[in-house]
N, C-alpha and C positions, 0 to 999 in steps of 0.2 A: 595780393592783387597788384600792389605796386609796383614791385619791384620785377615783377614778371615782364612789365612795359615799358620798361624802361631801357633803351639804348645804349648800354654800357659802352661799347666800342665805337660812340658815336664824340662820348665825351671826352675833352681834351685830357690830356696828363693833371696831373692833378689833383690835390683834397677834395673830400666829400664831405658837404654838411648836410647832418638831419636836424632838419630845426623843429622843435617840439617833438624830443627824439619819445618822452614817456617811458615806459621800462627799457624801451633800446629795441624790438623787433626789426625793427630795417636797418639799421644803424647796422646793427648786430650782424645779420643776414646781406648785408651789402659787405662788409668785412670780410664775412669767411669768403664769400664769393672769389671777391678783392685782395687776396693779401698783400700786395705790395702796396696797394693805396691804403693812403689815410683819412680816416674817417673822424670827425668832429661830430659829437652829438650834443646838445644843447635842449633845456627844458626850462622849466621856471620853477619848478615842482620841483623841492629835496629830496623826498620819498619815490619817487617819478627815477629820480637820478638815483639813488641810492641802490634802485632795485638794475636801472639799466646796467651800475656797476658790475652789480652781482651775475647778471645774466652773461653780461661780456665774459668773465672769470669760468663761467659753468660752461660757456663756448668755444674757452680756450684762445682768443681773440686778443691779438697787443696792440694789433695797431688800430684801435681806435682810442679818442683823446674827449673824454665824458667830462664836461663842464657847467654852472648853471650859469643861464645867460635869460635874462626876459629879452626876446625877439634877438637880435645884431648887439645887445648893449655889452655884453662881453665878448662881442664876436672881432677879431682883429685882423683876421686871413680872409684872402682870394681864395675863391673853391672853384672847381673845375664845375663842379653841380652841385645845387640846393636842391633838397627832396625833403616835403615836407607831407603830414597827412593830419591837420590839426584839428583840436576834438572840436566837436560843434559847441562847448562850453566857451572856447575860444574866441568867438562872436565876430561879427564883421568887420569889426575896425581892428584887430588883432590881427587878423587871416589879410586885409589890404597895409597892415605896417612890412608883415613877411614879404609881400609883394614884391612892393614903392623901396623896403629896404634889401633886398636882392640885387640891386643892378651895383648897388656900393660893393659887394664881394663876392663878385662873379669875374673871372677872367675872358678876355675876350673868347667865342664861342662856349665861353659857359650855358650849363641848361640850368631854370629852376621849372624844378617840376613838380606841380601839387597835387592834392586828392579831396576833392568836394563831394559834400551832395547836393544835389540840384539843391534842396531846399535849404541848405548853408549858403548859398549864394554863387553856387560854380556860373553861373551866367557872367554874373557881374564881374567874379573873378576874371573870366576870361576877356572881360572885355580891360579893366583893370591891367593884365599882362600883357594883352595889344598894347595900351597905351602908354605904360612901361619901356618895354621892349619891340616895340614895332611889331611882333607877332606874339602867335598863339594857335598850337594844335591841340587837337583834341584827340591825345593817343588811344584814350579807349572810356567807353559809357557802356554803365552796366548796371542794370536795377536802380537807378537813381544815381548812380556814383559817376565822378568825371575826372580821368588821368589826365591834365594838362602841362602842355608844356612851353615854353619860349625860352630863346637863346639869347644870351649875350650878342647882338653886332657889332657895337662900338664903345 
């Protein structure tokens, strides 16, 4: 669903981060897409990672760089785009740290792009990423679900 919407040729040169990558499906699927870009996947969950490991290997995938990180706290690079899709266990104040902590390692015209559902809080997220980043579209809503996006300007 995600990754279908998402702008590829829109986003500057550049690392890709999935933040709360979980077993790696996007992460994963952004790679092979991508292979000359580098893809950063981050989770907080060991088992989460261990398994994105494996899936990367069973994909054939090098360039991506699978690490555990809770939110930005081991995250040290500028990414061209954050895409994140985080579980609803994830709770409000987790899904607004990814937020409020995107604009620290986003390069300029960087996208971060998320995936809610209305009843996770995609309302408030997007109002949360206007206030962030000056904007917020809304690439695509479907059965309850919201592809959202804002750019890096400054």
């Amino acid at each position: 669903f995600l990754i279908v919407y998402v702008d590829y040729d829109r986003i500057p040169a550049g690392k890709i981060l999935d933040m709360g990558t979980g077993y790696g499906p996007i992460g994963i699927a952004i790679a092979k897409a991508f292979p000359k870009r580098q893809v950063d996947m981050v989770d907080v969950n060991e088992v989460a990672l261990a398994l994105a490991k494996k899936n990367a290997a069973a994909n054939q995938v090098d360039n991506v760089k699978i690490f555990e990180s809770n939110i930005y706290d081991a995250v040290s690079d500028s990414y061209a785009a954050i895409i994140t899709n985080p579980p609803v266990r994830a709770g409000k104040q987790v899904v607004e740290q990814m937020i409020s902590g995107a604009r620290d390692h986003l390069v300029l015209d960087g996208t971060l792009t998320v995936v809610l559902q209305k009843k996770q809080g995609a309302p408030s997220a997007k109002k949360l990423m206007t206030q962030v980043f000056g904007n917020c579209q809304i690439l695509k809503r479907d059965k309850g679900y919201y592809i959202l996006q804002s750019i890096q300007k400054s």
